[in-house]
C-alpha positions in Angstrom: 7.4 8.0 5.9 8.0 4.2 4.9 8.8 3.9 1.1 11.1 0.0 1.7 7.9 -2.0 1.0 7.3 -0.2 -1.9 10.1 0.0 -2.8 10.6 -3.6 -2.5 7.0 -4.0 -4.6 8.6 -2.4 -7.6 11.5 -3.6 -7.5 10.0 -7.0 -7.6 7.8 -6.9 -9.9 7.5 -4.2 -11.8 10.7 -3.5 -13.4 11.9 -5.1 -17.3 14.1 -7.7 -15.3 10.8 -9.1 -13.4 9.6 -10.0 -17.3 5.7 -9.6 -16.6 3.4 -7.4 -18.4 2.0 -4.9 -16.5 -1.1 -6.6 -15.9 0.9 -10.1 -14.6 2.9 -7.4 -12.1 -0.3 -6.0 -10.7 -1.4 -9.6 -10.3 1.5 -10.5 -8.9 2.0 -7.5 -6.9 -1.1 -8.2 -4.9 -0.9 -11.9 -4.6 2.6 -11.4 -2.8 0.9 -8.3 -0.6 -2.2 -10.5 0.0 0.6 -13.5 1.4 3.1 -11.0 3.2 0.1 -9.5 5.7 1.2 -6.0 5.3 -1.5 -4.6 3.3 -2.4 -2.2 6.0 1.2 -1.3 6.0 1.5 -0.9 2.0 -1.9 1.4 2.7 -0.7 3.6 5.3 2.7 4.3 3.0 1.1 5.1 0.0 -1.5 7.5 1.4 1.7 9.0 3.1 3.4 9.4 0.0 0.3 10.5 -1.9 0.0 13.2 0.5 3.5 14.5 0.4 4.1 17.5 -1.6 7.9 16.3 -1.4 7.9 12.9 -2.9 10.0 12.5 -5.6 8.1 10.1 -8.1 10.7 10.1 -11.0 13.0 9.0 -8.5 10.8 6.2 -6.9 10.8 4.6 -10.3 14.2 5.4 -11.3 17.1 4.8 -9.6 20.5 3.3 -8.5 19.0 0.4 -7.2 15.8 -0.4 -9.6 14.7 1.0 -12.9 10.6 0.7 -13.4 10.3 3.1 -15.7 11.4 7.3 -16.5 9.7 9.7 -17.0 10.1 13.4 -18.1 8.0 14.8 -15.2 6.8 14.3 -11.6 3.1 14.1 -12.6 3.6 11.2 -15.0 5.4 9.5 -12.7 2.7 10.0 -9.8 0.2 8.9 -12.2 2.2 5.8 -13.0 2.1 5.0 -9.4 -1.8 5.9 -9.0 -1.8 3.2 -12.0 0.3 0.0 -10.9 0.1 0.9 -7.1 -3.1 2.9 -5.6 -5.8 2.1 -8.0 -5.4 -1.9 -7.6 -5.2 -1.3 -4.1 -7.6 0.9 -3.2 -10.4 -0.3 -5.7 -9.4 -3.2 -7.3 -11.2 -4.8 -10.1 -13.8 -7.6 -9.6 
């Protein structure tokens, strides 16, 4: 499973260093897809990940490289994710 795009996605824009609110990241997060041409990429990883009993969500957002933001649990941190990444995907607002 491919997590460097997202990976790169939050590093980008999503951490306190980018400086956006987390509406301006979202924005900016799928402006940058939209102009890359990997959406169907960025799909195909999430649902991967989404599917994966084994993915480690608190460490996705949390790490040595890139700090988005912690939390206490796996579930909060898949939610978070659901939030800033799948839901603007998947059905974004019109």
């Amino acid at each position: 499973m491919g997590q460097d795009l997202i990976r790169h996605f939050l590093a980008v824009f999503f951490t306190e260093e980018a400086g956006l609110t987390e509406a301006q990241a979202i924005e900016a997060f799928l402006a940058a897809l939209a102009a890359s041409g990997r959406k169907e990429e960025l799909h195909c990883d999430l649902i991967d990940m989404f599917e994966d009993e084994d993915t480690a969500w608190r460490t996705l957002l949390w790490n040595g490289e890139y700090q988005v933001k912690a939390f206490a649990c796996e579930a909060q941190a898949k939610a978070y994710v659901r939030t800033i990444l799948w839901e603007p995907l998947f059905w974004p607002q019109r």
